[in-house]
C-alpha positions as CSV (number, residue, x, y, z in Angstrom):
1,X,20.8,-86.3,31.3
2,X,21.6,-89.5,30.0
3,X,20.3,-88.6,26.2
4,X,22.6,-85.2,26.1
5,X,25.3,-85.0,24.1
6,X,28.6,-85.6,25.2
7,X,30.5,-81.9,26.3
8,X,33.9,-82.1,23.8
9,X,35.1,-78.9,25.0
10,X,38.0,-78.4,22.1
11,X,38.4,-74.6,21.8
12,X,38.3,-74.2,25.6
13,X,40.9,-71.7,26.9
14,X,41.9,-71.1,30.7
15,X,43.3,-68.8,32.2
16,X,43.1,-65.6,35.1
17,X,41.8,-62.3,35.7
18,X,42.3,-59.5,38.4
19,X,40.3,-57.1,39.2
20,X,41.0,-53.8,40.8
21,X,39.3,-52.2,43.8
22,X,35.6,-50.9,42.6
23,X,36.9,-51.6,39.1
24,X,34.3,-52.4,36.4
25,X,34.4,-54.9,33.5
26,X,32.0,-54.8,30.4
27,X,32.1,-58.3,28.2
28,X,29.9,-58.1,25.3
29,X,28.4,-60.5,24.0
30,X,30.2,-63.6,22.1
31,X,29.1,-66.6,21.3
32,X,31.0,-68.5,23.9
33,X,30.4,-70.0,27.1
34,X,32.3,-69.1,30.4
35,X,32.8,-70.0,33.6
36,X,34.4,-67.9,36.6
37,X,35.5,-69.2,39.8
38,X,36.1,-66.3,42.3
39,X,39.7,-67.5,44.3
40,X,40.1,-64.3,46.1
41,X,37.3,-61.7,46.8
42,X,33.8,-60.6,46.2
43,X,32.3,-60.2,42.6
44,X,29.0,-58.9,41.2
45,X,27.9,-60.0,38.1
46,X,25.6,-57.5,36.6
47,X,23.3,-59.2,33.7
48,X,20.9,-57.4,31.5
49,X,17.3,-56.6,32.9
50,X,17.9,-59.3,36.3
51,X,19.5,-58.5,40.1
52,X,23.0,-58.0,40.7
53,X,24.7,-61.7,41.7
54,X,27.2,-61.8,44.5
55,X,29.6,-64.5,43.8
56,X,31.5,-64.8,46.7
57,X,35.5,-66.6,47.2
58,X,35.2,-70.4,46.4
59,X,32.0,-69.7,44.5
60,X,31.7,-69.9,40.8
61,X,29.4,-69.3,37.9
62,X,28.8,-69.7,34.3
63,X,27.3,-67.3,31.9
64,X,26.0,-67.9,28.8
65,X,28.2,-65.2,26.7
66,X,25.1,-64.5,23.8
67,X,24.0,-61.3,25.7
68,X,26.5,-58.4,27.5
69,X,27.3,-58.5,31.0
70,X,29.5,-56.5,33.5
71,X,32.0,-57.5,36.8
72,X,32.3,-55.3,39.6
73,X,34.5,-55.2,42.6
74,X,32.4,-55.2,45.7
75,X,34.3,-52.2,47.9
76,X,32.5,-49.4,45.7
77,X,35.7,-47.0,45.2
78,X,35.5,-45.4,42.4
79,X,37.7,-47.6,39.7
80,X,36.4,-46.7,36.3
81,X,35.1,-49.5,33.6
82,X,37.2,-51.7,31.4
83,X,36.6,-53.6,28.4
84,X,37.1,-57.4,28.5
85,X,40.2,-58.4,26.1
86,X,41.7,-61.1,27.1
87,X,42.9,-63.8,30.4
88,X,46.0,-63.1,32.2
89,X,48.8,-65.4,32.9
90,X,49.3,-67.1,36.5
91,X,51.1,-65.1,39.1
92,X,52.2,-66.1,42.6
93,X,51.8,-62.5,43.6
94,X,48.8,-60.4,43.0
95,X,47.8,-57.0,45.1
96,X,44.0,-56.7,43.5
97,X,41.6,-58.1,45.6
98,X,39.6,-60.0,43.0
99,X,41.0,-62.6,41.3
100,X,39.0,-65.5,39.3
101,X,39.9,-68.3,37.2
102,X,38.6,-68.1,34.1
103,X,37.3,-70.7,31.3
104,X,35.6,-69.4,28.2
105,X,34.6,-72.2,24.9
106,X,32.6,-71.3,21.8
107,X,28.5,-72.6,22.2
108,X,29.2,-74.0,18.6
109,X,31.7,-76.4,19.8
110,X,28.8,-78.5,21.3
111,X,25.3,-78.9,21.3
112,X,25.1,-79.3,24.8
113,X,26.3,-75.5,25.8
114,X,24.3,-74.3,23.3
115,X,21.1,-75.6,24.1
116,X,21.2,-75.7,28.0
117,X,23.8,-73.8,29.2
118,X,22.0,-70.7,30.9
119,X,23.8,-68.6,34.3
120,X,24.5,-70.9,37.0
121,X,25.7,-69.4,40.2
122,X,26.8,-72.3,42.7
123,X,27.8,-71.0,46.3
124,X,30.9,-72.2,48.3
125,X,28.2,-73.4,51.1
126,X,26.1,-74.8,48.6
127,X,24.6,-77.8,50.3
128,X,24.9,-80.3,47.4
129,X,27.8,-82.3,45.8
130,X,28.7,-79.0,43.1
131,X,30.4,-77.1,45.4
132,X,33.1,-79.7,46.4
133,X,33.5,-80.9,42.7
134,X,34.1,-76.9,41.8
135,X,36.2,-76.2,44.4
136,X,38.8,-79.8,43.7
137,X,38.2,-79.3,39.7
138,X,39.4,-74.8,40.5
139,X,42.2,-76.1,42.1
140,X,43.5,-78.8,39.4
141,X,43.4,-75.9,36.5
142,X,45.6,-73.5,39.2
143,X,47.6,-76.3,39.7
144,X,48.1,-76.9,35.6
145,X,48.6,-73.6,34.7
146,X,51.2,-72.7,37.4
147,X,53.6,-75.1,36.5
148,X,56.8,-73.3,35.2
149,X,56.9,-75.7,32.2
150,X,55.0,-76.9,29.7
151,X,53.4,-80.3,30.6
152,X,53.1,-82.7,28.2
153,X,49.3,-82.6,26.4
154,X,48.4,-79.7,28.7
155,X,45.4,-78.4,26.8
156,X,43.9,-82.1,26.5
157,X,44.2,-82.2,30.2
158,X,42.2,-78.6,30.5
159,X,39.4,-79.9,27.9
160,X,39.0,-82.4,30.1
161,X,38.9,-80.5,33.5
162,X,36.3,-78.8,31.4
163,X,34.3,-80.9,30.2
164,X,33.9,-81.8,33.7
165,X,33.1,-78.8,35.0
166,X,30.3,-78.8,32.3
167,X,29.2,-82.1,33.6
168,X,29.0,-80.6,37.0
169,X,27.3,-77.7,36.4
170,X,24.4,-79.1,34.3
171,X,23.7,-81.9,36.7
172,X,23.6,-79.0,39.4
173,X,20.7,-77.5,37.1
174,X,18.8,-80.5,36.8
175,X,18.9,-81.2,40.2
176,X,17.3,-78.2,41.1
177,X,14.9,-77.9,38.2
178,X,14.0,-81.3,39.9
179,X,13.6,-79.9,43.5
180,X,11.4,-77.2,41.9
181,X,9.5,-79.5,39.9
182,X,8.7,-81.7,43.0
183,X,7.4,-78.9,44.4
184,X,4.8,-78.1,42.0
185,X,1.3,-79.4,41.9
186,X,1.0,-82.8,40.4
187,X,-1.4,-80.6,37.6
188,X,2.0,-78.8,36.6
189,X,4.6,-82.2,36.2
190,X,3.6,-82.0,32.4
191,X,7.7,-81.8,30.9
192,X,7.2,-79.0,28.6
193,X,5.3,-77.4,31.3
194,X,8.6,-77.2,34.0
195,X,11.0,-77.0,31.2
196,X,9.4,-73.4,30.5
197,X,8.9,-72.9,34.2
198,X,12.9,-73.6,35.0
199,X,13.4,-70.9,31.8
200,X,11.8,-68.6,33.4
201,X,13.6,-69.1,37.0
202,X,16.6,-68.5,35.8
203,X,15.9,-65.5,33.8
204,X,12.3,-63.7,34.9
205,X,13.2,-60.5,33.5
206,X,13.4,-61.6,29.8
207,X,10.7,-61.1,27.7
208,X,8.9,-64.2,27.8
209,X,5.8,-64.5,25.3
């Protein structure tokens, strides 16, 4: 982790989105990288050719935004589908029953997104240090975006919320490429070996050569 570059997150834009009872969303695919923290509710993330992901309140994830992908509200009334087009504003009062905070930066902006930024899912219960970091760094970006005025250098002080988020959630992956790697045969600790082997863990429906 040491030898990756540096995450300068300029371009990064914050912000909110609610989601109706057994409403759909469709994002297609940009090159950008987000991140979703669910602060209210159940989401499922459905991603091309792999299992439906529950992300449940407190949780987050981030998705690589280079292939389509749809949200769904959990409670299966009929809501109808929705094109992504763009974050909401803070409001103290919401009625939906999903609500996230949202992040979303191009991969161009830094070589670290795009070369290892994949989907990360890390629960609320999450036994390791990621889910407290998440949780405090959610909680800072709610905290600058419902202020009723404009803060001095408020984007600087979201790029850099970000850019510890990204922090976060890449040592969260190498930490349990690690655990997977220990558990392999000593045969199978070759480097290109289990950086192929972690591709294919987090996406084993693609179609791997």
């Amino acid at each position: 982790l040491d030898r990756l570059p540096q995450p300068r997150m300029e371009g990064v834009e914050f912000g909110f989105l609610r989601i109706r009872a057994g409403e759909r969303i469709a994002f297609a695919a940009t090159p950008w990288s987000w991140f979703f923290q669910v602060r209210r509710g159940t989401l499922e993330v459905r991603l091309e050719n792999e299992p439906p992901i529950q992300v449940t309140s407190g949780s987050c994830i981030g998705i690589d935004g280079r292939r389509p992908f749809e949200f769904a509200e959990v409670s299966r009334r009929p809501g109808g589908t929705r094109p992504f087009e763009q974050l909401e504003p803070w409001s103290a009062e919401s009625g939906d029953p999903l609500e996230l905070v949202v992040g979303h930066a191009p991969l161009a902006a830094n070589l670290l997104l795009a070369s290892f930024w994949a989907t990360v899912h890390v629960p609320r219960d999450h036994p390791g240090p990621a889910a407290s970091w998440i949780a405090q760094l959610g909680d800072l970006i709610v905290l600058e975006l419902s202020s009723d005025h404009e803060r001095v250098d408020r984007a600087g002080v979201l790029q850099r919320l970000a850019e510890l988020i990204v922090i976060v959630l890449v040592r969260h992956m190498s930490e349990e490429t690690a655990q997977m790697r220990e558990s392999l045969p000593t045969a199978l600790q070759d480097s290109r070996i289990w950086r192929a082997l972690a591709a294919f863990h987090r996406a084993p429906a693609a179609a791997w050569r």
